[in-house]
N, C-alpha and C positions, 0 to 999 in steps of 0.2 A: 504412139510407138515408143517403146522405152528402149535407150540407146547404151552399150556397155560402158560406157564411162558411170553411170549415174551408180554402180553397181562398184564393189571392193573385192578387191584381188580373192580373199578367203568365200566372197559369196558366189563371185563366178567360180570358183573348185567347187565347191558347192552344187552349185548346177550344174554343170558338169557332169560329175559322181552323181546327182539323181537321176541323169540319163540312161548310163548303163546298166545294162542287165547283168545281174547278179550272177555268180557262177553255180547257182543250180540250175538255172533256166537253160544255160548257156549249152551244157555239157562238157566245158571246159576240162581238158585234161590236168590245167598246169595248176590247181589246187592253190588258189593265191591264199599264203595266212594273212597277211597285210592287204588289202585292196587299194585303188587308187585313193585317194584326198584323207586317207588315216593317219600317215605316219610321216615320216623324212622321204622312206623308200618305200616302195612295192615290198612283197615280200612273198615267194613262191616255193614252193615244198618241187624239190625236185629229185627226191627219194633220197633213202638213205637218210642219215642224222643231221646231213648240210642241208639249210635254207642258201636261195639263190637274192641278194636285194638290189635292186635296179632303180636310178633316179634319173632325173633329166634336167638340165638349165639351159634358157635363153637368155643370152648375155647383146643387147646394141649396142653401138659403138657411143652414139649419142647419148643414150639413159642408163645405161651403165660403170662406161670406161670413163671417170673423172678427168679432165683437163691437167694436162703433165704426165700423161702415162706411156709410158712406149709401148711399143708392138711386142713385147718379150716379158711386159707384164700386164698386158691384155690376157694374152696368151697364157700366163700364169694365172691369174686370177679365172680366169675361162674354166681350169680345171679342177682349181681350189674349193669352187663353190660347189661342183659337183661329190669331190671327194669328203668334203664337210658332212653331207649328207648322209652318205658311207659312214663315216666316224660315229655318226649319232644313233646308229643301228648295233654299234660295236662288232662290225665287218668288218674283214679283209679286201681292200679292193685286189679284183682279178683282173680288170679291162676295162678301156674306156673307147665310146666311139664319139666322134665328134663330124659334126659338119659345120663346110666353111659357106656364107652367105657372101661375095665377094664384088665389093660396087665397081662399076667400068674406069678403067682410069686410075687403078689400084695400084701402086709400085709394086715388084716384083720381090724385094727387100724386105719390105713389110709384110708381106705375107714368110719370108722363111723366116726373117725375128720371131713371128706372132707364134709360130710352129716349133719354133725353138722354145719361145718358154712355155709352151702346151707339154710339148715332152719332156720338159726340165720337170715341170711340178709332177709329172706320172709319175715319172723314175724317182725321184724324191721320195716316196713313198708307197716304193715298192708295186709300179703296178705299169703298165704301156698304155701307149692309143692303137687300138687293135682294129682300126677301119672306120670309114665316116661315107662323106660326101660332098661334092663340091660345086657351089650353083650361085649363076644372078644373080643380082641382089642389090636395092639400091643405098643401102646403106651396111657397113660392114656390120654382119652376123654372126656371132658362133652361139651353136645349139652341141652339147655334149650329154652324152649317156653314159653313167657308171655303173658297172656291175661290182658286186662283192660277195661274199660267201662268208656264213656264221654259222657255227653249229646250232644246235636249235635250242640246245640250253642255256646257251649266253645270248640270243636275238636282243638287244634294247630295243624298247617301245616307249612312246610318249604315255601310253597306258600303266599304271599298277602303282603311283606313288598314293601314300596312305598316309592319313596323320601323326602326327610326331616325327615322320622323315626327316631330316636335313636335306636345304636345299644347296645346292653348290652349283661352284662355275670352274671352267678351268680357266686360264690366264689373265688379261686384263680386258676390261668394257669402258666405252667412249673414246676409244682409240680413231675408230674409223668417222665419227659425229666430229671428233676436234678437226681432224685434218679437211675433213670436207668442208667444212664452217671456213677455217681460213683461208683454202685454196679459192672457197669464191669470194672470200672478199679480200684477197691478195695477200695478203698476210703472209711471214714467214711463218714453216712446221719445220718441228723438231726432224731429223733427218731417220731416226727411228720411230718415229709416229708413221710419219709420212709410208715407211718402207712397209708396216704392218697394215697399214690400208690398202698400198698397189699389191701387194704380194701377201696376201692372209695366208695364216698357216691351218690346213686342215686336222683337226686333232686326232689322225687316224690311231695312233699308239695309244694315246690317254684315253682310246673309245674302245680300243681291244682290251686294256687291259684292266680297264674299271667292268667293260662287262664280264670278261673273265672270274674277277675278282669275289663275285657273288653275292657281291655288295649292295649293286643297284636295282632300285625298283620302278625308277622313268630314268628317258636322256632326250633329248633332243639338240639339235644346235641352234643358236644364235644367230640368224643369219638378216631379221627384218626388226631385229631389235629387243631387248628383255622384257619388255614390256608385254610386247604381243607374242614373246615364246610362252611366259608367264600365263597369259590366256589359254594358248594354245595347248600346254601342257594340264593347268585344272582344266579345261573342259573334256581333253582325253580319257583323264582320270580319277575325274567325279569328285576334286578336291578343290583348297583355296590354298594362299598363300600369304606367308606374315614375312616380312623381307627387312632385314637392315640396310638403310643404304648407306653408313656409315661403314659397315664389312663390305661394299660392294669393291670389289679390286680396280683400280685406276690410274695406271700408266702414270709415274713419277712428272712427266713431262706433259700432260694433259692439264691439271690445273695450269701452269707456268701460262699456257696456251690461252686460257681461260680470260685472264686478264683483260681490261676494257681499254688500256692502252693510252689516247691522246683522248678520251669522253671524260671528260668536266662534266662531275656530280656535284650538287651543294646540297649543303646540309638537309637531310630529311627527316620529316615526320616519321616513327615507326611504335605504333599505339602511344602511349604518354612522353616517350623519350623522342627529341630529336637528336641524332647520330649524325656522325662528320663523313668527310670524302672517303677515309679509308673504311667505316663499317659498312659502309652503301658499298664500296668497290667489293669486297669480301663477297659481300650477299650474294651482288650478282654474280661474281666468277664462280659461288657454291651452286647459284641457281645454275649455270652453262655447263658445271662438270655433273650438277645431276641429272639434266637433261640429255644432255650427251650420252651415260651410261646407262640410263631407262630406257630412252624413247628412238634411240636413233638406230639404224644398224648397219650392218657390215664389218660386224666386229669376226663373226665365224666360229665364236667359240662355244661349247658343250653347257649347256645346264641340263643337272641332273640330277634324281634324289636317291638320298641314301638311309638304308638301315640306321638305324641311332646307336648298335651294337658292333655296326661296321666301319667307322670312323678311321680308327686305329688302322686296319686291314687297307682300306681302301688307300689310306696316304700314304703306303709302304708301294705302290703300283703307279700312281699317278700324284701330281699337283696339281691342287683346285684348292680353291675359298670356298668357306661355308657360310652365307649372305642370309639365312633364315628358315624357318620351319613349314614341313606341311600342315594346314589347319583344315576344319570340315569344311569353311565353304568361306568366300569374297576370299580378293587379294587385294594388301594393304603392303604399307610401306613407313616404316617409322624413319622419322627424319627431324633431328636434332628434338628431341622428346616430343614429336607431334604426330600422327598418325592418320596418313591418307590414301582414299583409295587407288589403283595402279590404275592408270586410263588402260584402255584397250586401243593403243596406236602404237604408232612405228611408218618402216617404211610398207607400200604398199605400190605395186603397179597400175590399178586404178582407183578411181574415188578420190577424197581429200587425203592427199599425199600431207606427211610432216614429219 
């Protein structure tokens, strides 16, 4: 008997999506253009030139909400991750529904904080919690549902990036990898590090108006890491990728973070040169902020590729780094003149988590 753990988060969607019947079998009225396990969101043709895009998050209390977080940015982030989603379709969210999973014994307090910063982050961007549900549970749950509405000519898809694209990101990556690293090993975080991990900002604006903009030809978000969006985005779209991690954008206060602290290095071997405490100290804090920035996630933010003639246009609408190019096929990553290929990890709900 094979048991779901043995199995990784993208291959149970996987199975999944090979279950369902297709909507010609079905006689489905609601014409999905997106179907389930393709894209960020759903994506349903509900007449007229509006697409409707609909996503879903399960958020635990235990495997999600990091150690130091309050009920009001539980609650915040509950929403964030849903409307991320949204953004990477270059939608307008319309409504969100959410249900609450609520263990016995639950303060009364904690539940209107949790619910305060659920509708703090709607309102924030333009959008309510327009009904849910509320049940048992032995450990605190929120599951939320976003809808949003795109015309049909601006929908972003993880599909359509084409060689010589630019690849781009919007704000900073390894923000949420430093602050997690140090909250477990107690360690102080910057107090804006720290805020951009309990509270990510969804990049609803810079997702409307980069699709608007007619610029882009993929988006998706950042949400399990750039490494495995990087994956996720060539396999959509039948490409590869060649990436500087020297342009990758990274939080002023991330390196600082990096640092090995009270660890006594002594001189090491490094091919014919042996090098002192401070070139070994350097290495490793380059090795932790490049780890952080690749492989870790909860960062939330948008990669997406752009026309080579639309550079100009598109940074007049949004801010984003341009971190490397689309190529025909492998994804590598140059780093300090050397050239390797991008693992396919990050975070994951099952299988070997890292």
């Amino acid at each position: 008997m094979t048991i779901i753990n043995k199995f990784r988060e993208r291959d149970i969607i996987s199975l999944i999506t090979g279950l369902l019947e297709p909507e010609s079998k079905t006689g489905s009225v609601c014409r999905p253009v997106v179907g389930p396990g393709n894209d960020d969101c759903a994506v349903i043709n509900v007449g007229g030139s509006g697409l409707l895009v609909a996503t879903t998050d399960m958020l635990h209390r235990k495997a999600d909400f990091p150690s130091g977080m309050t009920p009001y940015q539980m609650g915040w982030m509950s929403i964030a991750v849903n409307l991320s989603d949204i953004a990477a379709m270059g939608a307008r969210p319309v409504g969100i529904m959410t249900a609450l999973g609520l263990p016995p014994g639950l303060e009364v307090d904690l539940v209107k904080e949790l619910v305060t910063g659920m509708s703090a982050c709607a309102r924030r961007y333009g959008t309510q919690i327009i009904g849910g549900d509320v049940d048992r549970h032995d450990e605190l749950t929120i599951v939320g549902s976003a809808l949003g509405m795109v015309d049909a000519g601006q929908l972003a898809m993880r599909k359509g990036a084409k060689p010589g694209d630019m690849v781009c990101v919007t704000g900073e990556l390894g923000t949420a990898g430093a602050a997690l690293e140090a909250l477990q090993q107690g360690r102080e975080v910057d107090p804006e590090v720290l805020e951009k991990f309990y509270m990510p900002v969804p990049r609803i604006v810079e997702g409307m108006a980069l699709a608007g903009s007619g610029c882009l030809t993929s988006m998706m978000d950042i949400s399990d890491g750039l490494a495995l969006s990087l994956h996720d985005l060539a396999a959509a779209s039948g490409v590869g990728f060649h990436i500087r991690a020297s342009d990758i954008p990274v939080h002023r206060s991330v390196r600082d973070m990096a640092t090995i602290g009270d660890i006594v290095v002594d001189d090491k071997v490094v091919g014919d040169m042996v090098v002192d405490d401070k070139v070994v100290e350097d290495m490793v804090v380059d090795d932790k902020v490049f780890e952080w920035s690749l492989y870790t996630g909860g960062d939330f933010e948008l990669l997406f590729t752009l026309n080579t003639d639309c550079l100009e246009n598109a940074g007049k609408v949004a801010r984003f780094t341009v971190i490397g190019e689309v190529t025909a096929s492998g994804i590598t990553i140059e780093r300090e003149g050397h050239i390797e290929d991008v693992e396919p990890r990050g975070f994951q709900q099952f299988g070997d988590k890292v």
